[in-house]
Structure formats: C-alpha cells, structure tokens
Backbone bond lengths (Angstrom), bond angles and torsions (degrees), N, CA, C in turn:
res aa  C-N    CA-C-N  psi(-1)  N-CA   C-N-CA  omega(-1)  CA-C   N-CA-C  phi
1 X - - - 1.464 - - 1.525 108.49 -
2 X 1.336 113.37 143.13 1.483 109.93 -170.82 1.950 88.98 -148.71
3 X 1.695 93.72 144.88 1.759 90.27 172.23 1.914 84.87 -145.89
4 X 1.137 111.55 130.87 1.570 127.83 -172.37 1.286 114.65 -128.86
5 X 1.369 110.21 94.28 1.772 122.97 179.41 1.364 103.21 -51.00
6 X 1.311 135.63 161.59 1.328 148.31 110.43 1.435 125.55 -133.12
7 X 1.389 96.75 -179.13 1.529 93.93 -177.92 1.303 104.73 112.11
8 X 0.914 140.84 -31.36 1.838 135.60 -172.26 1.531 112.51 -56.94
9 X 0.983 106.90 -166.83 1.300 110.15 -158.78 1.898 140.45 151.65
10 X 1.083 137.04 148.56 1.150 134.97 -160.95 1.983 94.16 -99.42
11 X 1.477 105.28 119.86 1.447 101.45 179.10 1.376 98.32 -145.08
12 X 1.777 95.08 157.70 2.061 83.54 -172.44 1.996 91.32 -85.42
13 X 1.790 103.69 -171.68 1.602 93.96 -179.42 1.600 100.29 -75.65
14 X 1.423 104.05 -178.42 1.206 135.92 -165.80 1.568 107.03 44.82
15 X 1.377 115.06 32.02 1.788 103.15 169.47 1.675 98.25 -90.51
16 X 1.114 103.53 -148.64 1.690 131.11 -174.43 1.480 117.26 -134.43
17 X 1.382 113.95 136.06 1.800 122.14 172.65 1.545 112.32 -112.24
18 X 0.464 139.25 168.54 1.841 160.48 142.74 1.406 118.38 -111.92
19 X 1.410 140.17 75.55 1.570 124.72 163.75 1.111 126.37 -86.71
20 X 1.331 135.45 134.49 1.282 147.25 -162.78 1.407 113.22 -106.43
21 X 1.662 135.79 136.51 1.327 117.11 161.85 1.139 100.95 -124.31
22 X 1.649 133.94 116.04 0.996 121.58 165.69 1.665 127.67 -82.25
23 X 0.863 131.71 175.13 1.592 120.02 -168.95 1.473 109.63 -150.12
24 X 1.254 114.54 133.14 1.732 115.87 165.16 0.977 123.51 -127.30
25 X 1.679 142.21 127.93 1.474 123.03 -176.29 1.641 110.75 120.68
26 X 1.928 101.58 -26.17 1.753 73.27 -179.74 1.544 84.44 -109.66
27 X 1.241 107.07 -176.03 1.720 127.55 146.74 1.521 123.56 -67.43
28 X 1.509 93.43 72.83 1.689 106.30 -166.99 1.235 107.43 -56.71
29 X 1.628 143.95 -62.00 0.835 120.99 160.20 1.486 145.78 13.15
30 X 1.524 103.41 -82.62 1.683 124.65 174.69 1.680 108.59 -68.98
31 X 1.240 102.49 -30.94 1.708 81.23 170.48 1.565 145.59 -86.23
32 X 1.400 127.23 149.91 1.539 102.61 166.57 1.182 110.59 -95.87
33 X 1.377 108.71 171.91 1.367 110.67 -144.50 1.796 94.56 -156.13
34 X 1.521 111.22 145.76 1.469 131.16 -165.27 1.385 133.22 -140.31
35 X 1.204 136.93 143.02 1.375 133.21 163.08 1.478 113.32 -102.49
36 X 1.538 108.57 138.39 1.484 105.98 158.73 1.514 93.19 -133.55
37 X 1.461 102.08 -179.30 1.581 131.07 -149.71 1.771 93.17 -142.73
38 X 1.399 103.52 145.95 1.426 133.08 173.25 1.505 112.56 -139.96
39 X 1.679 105.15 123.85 1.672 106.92 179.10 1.282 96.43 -105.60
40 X 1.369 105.56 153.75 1.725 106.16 162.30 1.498 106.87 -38.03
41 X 1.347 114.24 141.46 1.438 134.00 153.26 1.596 98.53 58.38
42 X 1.722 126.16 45.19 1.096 139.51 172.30 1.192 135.18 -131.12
43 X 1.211 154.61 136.61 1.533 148.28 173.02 1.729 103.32 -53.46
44 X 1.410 100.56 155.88 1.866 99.82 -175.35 1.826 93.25 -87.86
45 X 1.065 89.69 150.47 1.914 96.48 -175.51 1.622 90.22 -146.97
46 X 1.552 84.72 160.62 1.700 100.99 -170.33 1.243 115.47 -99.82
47 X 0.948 123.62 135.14 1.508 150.40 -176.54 1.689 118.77 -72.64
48 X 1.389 106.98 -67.32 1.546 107.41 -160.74 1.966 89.74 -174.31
49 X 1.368 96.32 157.00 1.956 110.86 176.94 1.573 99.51 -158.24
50 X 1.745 76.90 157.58 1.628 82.05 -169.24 1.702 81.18 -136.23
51 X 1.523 109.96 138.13 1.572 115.79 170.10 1.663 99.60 -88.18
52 X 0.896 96.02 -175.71 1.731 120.73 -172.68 1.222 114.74 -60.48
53 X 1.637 92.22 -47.62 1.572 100.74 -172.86 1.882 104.58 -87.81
54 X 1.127 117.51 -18.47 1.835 112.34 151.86 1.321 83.87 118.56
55 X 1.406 131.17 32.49 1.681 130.76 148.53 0.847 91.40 -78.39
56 X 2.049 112.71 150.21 0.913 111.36 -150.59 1.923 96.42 -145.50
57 X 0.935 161.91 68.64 1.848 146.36 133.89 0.941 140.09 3.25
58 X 1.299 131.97 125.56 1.474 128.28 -172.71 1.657 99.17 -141.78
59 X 1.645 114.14 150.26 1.079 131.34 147.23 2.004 119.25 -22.97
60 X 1.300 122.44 178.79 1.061 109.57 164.29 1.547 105.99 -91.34
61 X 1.357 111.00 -38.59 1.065 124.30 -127.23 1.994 94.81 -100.65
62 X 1.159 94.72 5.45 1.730 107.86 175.56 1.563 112.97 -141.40
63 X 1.424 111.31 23.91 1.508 115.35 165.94 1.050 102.99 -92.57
64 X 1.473 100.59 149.92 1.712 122.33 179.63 1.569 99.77 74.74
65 X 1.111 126.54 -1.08 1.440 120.21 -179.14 1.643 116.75 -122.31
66 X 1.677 116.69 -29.67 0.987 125.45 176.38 1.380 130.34 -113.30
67 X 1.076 139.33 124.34 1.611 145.39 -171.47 1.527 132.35 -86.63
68 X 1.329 138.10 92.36 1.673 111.77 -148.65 1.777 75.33 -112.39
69 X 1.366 107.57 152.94 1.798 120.41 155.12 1.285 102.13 -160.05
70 X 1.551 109.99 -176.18 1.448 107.57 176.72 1.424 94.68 -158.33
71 X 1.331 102.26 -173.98 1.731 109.77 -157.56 1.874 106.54 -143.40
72 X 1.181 95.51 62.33 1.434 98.22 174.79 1.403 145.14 -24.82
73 X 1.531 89.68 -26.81 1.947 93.49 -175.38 2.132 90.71 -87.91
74 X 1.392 111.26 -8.94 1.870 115.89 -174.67 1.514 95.02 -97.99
75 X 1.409 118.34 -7.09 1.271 108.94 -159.67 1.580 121.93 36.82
76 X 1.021 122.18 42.89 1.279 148.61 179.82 1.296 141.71 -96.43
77 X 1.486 153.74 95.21 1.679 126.10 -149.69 1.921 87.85 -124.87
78 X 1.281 112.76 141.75 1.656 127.70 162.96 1.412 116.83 -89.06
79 X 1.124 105.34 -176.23 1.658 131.85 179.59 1.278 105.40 -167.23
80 X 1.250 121.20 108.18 1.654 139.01 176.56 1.271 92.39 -73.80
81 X 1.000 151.66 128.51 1.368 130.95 138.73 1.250 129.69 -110.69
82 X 1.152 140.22 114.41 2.300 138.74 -150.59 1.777 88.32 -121.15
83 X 1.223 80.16 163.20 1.755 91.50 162.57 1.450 112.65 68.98
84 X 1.462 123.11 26.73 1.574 104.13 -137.80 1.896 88.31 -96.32
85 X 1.397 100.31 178.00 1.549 105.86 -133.42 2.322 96.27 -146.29
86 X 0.916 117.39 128.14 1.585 121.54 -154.90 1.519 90.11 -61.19
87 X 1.302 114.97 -15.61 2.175 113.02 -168.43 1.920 85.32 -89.18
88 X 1.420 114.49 -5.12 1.677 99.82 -179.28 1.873 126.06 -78.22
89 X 1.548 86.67 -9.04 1.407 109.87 -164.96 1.555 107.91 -64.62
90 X 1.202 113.14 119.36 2.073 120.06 -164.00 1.492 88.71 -171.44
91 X 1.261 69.58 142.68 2.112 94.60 149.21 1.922 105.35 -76.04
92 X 1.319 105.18 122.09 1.577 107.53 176.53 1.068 89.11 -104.24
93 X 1.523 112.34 147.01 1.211 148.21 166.34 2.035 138.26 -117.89
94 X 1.212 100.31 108.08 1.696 103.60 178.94 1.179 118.92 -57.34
95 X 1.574 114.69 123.03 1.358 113.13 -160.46 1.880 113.84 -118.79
96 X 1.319 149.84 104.84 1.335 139.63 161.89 1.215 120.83 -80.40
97 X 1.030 115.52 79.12 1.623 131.04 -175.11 2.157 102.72 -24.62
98 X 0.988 103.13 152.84 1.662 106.03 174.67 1.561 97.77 -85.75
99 X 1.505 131.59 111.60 1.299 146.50 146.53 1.426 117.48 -55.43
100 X 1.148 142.25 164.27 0.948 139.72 161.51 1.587 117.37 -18.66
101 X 1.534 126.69 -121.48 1.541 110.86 169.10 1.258 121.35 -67.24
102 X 1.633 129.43 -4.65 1.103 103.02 171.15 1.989 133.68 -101.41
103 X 1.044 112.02 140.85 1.484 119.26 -165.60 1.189 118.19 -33.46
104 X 1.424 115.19 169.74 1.577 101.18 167.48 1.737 103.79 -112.07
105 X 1.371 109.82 159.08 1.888 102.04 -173.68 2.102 87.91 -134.20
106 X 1.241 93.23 143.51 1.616 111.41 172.46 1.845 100.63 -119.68
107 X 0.988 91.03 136.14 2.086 114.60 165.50 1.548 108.41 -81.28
108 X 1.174 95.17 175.38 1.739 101.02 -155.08 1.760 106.58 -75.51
109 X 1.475 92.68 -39.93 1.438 106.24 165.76 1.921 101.58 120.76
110 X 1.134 108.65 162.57 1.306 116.65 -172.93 1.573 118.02 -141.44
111 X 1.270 109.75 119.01 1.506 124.49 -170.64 1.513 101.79 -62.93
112 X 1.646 111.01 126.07 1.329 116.17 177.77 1.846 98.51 -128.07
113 X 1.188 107.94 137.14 1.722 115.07 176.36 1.426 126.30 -161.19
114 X 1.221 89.04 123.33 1.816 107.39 -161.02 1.315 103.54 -103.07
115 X 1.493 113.65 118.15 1.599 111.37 170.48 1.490 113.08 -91.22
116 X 1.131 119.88 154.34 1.770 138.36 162.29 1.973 123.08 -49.35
C-alpha cells in the first residue's frame, strides 16, 4: 500500500493549494479517507475526511476555506485549499483511517508554507 502527497509548496497568504494523494494497494473506493497537518513543534491534528460515499468533515479552523474530494476511478483524494493563512503552514499528511479489519496507512507527508 502506498499513499504519496504532492502539491505543497511555499505560497504567500491568501494564495491557493491543490494537494493530491494518490494511492495504490487499497480498495480506494470502499475507503474513507483524510488529511492531517503537522506544524513545527506541534502534535499532528486533523484537517478534513471524506467517506466513500463523498460526505465530507472538516476541521473548524479550515471550514469555508478548505475543499477535500476524491476521484475514485484515480483512486486519488485532494485538498483545495483558498484563503490560506501563515497558522496553515504544516507538513500535510494522507490519511486511511483504520476500518474495522482493515489498517490504517499514512503518506510521507507534504511541505506546506504560508508567508505573511
């Protein structure tokens, strides 16, 4: 199983992101699927999830600002992110939540950084 962020990047605030996780190995489909975020010198906290069926969760603190979907036939899930803001700056991370028997898998993670 493999899940491979991209997309990060150095942007000043109020630009725009696109992160991508692509995935190989599970039954993307059936799973839901998540981003979390890591700041320097911070615990990783969650961002936004998307279930199977494309309901969708967000943080407080990135609603109305951030977009998660995914693309089943790419086995693929995004993160729009607009508005973005210098407290947004983290390593994001691709997340497959642990389902019942099946595992949970994290991506390598992807450098995100918002200047002032």
């Amino acid at each position: 199983v493999q899940l491979v962020e991209s997309g990060g990047g150095l942007v000043q605030a109020g630009e725009s992101l696109k992160l991508s996780c692509a995935t190989s190995g599970l039954i993307f489909s059936i799973r839901p699927m998540a981003w979390y975020r890591q700041a320097p010198g911070k615990s990783r906290e969650y961002v936004a999830s998307i279930t199977s069926g494309g309901s969708t969760n967000y943080a407080d603190s990135v609603k109305g600002r951030f977009t998660i979907s995914r693309d089943n036939a790419k086995m693929t899930m995004y993160l729009q992110m607009s508005s973005l803001k210098p407290e947004d700056t983290a390593v994001y991370y691709c997340n497959a939540p642990k389902v019942g028997a099946m595992s949970i898998y994290w991506g390598q993670g992807t450098q995100v950084a918002v200047s002032s």
